[in-house]
C-alpha positions as CSV (number, residue, x, y, z in Angstrom):
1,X,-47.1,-47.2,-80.4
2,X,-49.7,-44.6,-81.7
3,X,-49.8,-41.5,-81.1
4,X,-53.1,-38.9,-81.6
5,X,-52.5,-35.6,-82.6
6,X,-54.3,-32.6,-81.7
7,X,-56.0,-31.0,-85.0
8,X,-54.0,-28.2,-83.4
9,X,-50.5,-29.6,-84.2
10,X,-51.9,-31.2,-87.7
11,X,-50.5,-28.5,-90.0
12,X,-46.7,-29.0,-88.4
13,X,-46.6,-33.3,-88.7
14,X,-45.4,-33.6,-92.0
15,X,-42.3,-31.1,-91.3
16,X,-41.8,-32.8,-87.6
17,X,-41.8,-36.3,-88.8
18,X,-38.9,-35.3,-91.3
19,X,-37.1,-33.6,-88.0
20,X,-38.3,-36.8,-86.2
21,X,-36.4,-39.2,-88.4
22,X,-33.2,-38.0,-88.8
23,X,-33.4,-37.3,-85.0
24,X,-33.8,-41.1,-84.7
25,X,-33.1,-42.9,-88.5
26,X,-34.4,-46.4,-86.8
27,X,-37.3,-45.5,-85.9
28,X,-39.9,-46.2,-88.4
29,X,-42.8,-43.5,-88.5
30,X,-46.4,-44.0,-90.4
31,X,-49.4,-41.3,-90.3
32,X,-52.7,-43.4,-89.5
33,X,-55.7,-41.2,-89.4
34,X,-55.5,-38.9,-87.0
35,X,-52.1,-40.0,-85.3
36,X,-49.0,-41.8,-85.9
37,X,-47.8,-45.1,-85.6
38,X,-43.9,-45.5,-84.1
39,X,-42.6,-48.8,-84.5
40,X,-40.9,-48.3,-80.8
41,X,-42.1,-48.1,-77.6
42,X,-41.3,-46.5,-74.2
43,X,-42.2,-43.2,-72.6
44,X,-38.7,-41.2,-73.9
45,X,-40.1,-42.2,-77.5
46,X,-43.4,-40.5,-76.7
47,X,-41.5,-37.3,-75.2
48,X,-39.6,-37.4,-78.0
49,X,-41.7,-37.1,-80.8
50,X,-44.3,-35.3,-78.9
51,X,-41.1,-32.8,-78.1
52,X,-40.2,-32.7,-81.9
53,X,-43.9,-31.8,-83.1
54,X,-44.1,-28.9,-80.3
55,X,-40.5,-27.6,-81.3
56,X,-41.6,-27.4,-85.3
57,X,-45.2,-25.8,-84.3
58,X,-42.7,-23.1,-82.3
59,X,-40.6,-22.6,-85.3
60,X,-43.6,-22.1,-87.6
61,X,-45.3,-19.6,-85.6
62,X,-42.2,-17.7,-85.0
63,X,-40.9,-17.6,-88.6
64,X,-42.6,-14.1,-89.4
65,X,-40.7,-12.6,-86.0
66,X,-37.5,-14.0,-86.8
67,X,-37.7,-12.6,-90.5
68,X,-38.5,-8.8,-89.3
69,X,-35.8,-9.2,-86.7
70,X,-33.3,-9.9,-89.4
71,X,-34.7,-7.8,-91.7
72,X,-34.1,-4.7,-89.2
73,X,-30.4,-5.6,-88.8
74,X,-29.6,-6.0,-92.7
């Protein structure tokens, strides 16, 4: 299965593919171009990874909030 990626979600795929895989170690997982190629199929495969590189793109943005906040408790 491929799956395009929005340019918007780019800058997160390397760090969601790394969540992807131990999320689901038999699963093999290739970038191609603009998208990536899942050796699976299936619609819960889709959510899934598409899940993943929403959660990581979340995490990333959020990482400068979640730094103050601990910083105002220490």
């Amino acid at each position: 299965m491929i799956i395009k990626v929005q340019p918007v979600f780019a800058p997160y795929l390397d760090e969601a593919i790394v969540r992807f895989s131990y999320l689901h170690p038999g699963v093999e997982i290739a970038i191609e171009g603009d998208g990536v190629s899942l050796d699976g199929d299936g619609p819960e495969l889709l959510a899934a990874f598409q899940h993943t590189l929403y959660r990581q793109k979340i995490y990333r943005e959020t990482e400068g909030i979640r730094l103050r906040m601990l910083e105002s408790l220490l």
